[in-house]
C-alpha positions, 0 to 999 in steps of 0.5 A, a space after each residue: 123374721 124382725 121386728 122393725 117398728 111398733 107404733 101405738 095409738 089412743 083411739 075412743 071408744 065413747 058411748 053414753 050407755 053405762 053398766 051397774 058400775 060404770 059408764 063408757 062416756 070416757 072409755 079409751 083403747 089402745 091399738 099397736 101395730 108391730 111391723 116386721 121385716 117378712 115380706 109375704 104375697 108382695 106385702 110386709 108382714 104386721 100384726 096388729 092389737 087392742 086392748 079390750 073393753 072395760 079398761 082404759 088404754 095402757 099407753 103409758 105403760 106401753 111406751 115405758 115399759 113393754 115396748 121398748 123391752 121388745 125393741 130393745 131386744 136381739 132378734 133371736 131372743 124372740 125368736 123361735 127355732 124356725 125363725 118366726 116370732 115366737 109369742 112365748 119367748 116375746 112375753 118373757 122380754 115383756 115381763 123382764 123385771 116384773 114382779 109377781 101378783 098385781 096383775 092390774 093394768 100391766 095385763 092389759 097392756 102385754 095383752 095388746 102386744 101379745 094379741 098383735 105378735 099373734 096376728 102377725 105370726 098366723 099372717 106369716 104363715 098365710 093362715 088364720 089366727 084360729 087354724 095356726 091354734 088347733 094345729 099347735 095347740 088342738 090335735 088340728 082340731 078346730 070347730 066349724 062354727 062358734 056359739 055367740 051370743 048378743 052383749 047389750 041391754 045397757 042403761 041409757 039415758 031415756 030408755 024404757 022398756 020398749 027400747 029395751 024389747 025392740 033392742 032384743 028384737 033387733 038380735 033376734 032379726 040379726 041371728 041371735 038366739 041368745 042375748 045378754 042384758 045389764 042389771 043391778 043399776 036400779 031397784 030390783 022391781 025395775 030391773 024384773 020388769 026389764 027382765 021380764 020385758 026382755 022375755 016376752 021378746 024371747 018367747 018366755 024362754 029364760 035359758 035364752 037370757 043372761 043378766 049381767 050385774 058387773 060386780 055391784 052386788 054385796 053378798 046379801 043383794 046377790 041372794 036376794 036378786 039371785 032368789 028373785 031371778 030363779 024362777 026364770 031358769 036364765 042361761 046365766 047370773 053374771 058377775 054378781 059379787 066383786 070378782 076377786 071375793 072368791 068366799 063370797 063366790 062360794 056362799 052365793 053358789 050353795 045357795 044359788 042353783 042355776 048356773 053363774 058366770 065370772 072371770 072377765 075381770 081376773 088376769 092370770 092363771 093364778 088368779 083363775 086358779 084361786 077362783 076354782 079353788 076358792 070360788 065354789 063355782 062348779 064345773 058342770 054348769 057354771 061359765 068361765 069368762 076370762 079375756 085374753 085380750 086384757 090378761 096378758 094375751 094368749 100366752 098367758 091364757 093357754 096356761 089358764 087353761 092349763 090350770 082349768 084342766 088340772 082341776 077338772 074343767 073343761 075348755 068348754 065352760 069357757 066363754 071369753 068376755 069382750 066380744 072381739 075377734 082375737 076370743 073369736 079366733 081362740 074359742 075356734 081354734 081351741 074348742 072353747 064354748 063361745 064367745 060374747 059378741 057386740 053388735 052394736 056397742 064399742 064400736 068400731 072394736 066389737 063385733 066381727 068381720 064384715 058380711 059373717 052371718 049369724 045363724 041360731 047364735 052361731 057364726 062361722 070364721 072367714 078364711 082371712 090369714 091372721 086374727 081377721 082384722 082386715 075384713 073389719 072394715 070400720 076397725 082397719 080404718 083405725 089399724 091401717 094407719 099405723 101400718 102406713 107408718 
């Protein structure tokens, strides 16, 4: 198996809506298509990625850097003893030369080839991406069903608070249970009534909710909305403090009881292990929000992993950020504890395969080879153009 051409793209993912930190008016994705000489079921073999939300497209890092190690590479140096790429072996060509730290964009950018080499290998094999996982990597164990829960609840020019309630609504109607919303963009009285708007929807039940600040708060804002939100006994206070501030972290969990969440925006395993060494948070509660796609794909998250079991966490306080189908794929397959979903935002790389039910924020996988992208139709008419050539 060979890899023959890797073509990329910039494609847009605009939106007005905004977070505490940012808005997404000028947000873009990079999409890769790896081509590889295997024919399977009368169809050459290609894999295909993106990179996350949150981050702008690497594509010069890309073009410059990781592409060309691959290209440039003899076959049997990616790959394994059966003759099939091998993403580990692949990673290695692609951080040839590469210092240790400064997992800044770099990350992403080996993310959304790591995230294709891994499409292409479970097509290679006929199976999904989740399958091909919990034979290596779960003693063949893989979940019937994944927990999710709806991503939404961004500021938007002119929304008010019954936008907000018929938002909610919406997800209710669609099969969510759990839903998620943005705060810490105004005063903390605006974001309560939000809150409180938001609950009304859920029957009053906060273990329902999760409010996300996206790392605007100072450690004394923190306390004060964390202090204001307990009484609603949310599911989760996301991302309260700037995510790399782990002493921060740490005062805010001994005074913050209920459980907080965090790690979508570090990109190692070595920044992973700072945090549970560093962070305070505890492993009985607390959420673990690490995404494959944007640090360095899912080579590198096994061995998060890794790190995460040594220190007495389970798979299952991982609930990866970005709402795709890739963390969808490995929350199955791993045994992770859900995943974030986009029903209506970053379109058309959010959310999942066509037709896929959401029941009591649960969604089962289709039996698609490959990571799935194809039953997505919105996203293949991005991707397809690339296999095309």
């Amino acid at each position: 198996m060979k890899i023959t051409a890797i073509r990329d793209v910039v494609a847009p993912i605009k939106s007005q809506i905004a977070n505490a930190y940012i808005d997404f008016s000028l947000m873009t994705a990079s999409v890769v298509a790896i081509e590889t000489d295997l024919v399977r079921d009368g169809r050459r073999v290609v894999g295909f990625g993106f990179n996350s939300n949150g981050r702008y497209a690497p594509q010069g890092l890309l073009r410059e850097r990781f592409i060309p190690r691959v290209l440039e590479a003899a076959p049997d140096a990616y790959q394994g003893e059966d003759g099939f790429i091998d993403p580990e072996k692949a990673w290695g060509l692609m951080m040839k030369n590469e210092k240790p730290g400064g997992h800044g964009e770099r990350s992403v950018a080996v993310g959304v080839l790591d995230m294709a080499l891994w499409d292409a290998l479970a097509k290679a094999h006929g199976v999904p991406l989740w399958r091909l996982l919990a034979e290596r990597y779960n003693g063949g164990r893989a979940d019937e069903t994944a927990w999710v829960y709806a991503a939404g609840g961004y500021y938007y020019p002119g929304k008010g608070l019954d936008d907000l309630k018929d938002e909610m609504r919406s997800y209710l109607d669609r099969g969510y249970s759990t839903v998620k919303m943005k705060v810490g963009l105004v005063p903390l009285e605006e974001d309560l009534a939000r809150i409180e708007a938001a609950l009304h929807v859920l029957g009053g039940d906060g273990a329902k909710l999760c409010v996300d600040v996206n790392g605007r708060f100072t450690l004394e804002e923190a306390i004060r909305f964390g202090h204001a939100i307990a009484p609603y006994g949310l599911r989760w206070y996301e991302e309260p403090l700037d995510p790399l501030d782990y002493l921060e972290h740490a005062a805010l969990a001994t005074l913050y009881a209920p459980t907080l969440a965090t790690g979508e925006n570090l990109f190692s395993h070595q920044d992973a292990r700072n945090l549970i060494r560093h962070g305070g948070l505890r492993p009985d509660r607390d959420i673990l929000q690490f995404d494959p796609a944007l640090s360095y794909g899912l080579v590198e998250y096994l061995r998060t992993l890794d790190v995460l079991a040594a220190h007495g966490w389970s798979r299952r306080r991982c609930v990866p950020h970005g709402g795709h189908q890739f963390a969808l794929n490995i929350a199955v397959g791993l045994g992770l504890g859900g995943n974030e979903s986009y029903p209506d935002v970053f379109a058309p790389f959010g959310g999942f395969a066509d037709g896929t039910p959401v029941s009591d924020s649960r969604i089962a996988m289709p039996d698609v080879p490959g990571i799935g992208f194809e039953a997505k139709s919105a996203l293949w008419a991005v991707m397809r153009p690339l296999a095309e050539g």
